[in-house]
N, C-alpha and C positions, 0 to 999 in steps of 0.2 A: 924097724919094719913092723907094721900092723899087719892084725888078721884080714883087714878090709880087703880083699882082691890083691892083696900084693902092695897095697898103696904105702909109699913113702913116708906121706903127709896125711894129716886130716885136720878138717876147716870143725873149728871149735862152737863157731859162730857164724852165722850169714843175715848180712840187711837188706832189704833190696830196700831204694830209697830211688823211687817213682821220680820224684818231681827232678829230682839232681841227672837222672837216668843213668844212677850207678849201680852197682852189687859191692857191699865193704863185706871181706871174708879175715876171719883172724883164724890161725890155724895156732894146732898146739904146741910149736916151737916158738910161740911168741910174735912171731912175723905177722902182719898185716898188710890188707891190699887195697886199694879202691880203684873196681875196672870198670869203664865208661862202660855203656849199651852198645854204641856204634863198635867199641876195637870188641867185645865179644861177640857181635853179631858177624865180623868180617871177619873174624878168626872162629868161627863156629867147629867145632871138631868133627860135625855133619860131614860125611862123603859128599853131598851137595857143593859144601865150600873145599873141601880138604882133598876129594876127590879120593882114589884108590892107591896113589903114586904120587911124590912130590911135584912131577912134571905134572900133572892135572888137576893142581889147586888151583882155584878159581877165585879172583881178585870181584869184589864183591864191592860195587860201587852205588854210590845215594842214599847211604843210609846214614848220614849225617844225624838226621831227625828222630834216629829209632829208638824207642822205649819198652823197657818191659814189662811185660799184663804179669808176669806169675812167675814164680819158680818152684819146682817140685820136688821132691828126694827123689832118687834113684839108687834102691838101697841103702846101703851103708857108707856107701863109694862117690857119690855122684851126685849130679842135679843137673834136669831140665831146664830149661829156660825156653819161657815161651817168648816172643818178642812183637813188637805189635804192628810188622809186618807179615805175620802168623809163622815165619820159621820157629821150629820146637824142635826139629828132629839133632838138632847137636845133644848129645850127653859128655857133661863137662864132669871130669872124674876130678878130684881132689886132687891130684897131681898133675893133669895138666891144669886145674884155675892155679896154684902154686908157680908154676912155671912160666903162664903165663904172668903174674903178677911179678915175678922176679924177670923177665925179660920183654915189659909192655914197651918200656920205650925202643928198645930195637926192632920190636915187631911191627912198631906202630909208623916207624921213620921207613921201613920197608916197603909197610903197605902205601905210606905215601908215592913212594918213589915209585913203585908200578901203579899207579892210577897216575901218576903223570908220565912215563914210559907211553902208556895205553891211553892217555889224552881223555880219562875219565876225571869223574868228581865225584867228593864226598855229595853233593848234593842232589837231591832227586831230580 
């Protein structure tokens, strides 16, 4: 356990790589991740997306396209992500992108499955 807020984990390294519309994060146990734009932007940790309660997360459709402008620290712990449909307000702590990266493809076949449920699409 770190001093960092409690955090688990800590990202050693971070890439953002524009043109691929990835973020690659290597954390100090060795692990490594590489998350698309679109599954961070639909899993944003934002109350916007994640709402207050697990009943009031909000399925976040047409972002197929989306890229990141930036990313920023947030302390010790965390990082912003600006995205270039202007959502920023997710702060993604080192333990959830960690979690995330260890469970994108479950996350990712779920979000599927509710944007077909709801007759939505990845696409704008």
């Amino acid at each position: 356990m770190s001093d960092d807020f409690g955090m688990k984990h800590k990202a050693k390294e971070i890439r953002l790589k524009r043109a691929e519309k990835v973020i690659e994060i290597d954390f100090d146990d060795g692990k490594s991740f590489s998350l698309p734009a679109e599954f961070l932007r639909v899993e944003s940790p934002s109350a916007e997306v994640q709402g207050h309660t697990p009943s009031q997360k909000q399925i976040v459709a047409g972002r197929r396209h989306v890229g990141i402008l930036g990313v920023e620290p947030v302390g010790t712990y965390a990082i912003r992500i600006k995205f270039d449909d202007l959502h920023d307000t997710g702060i993604f702590s080192w333990d959830t992108l960690y979690e995330y990266g260890e469970r994108q493809d479950e996350m990712w076949r779920a979000y599927l499955q509710a944007l077909e449920v709801r007759g939505l699409s990845r696409d704008p």
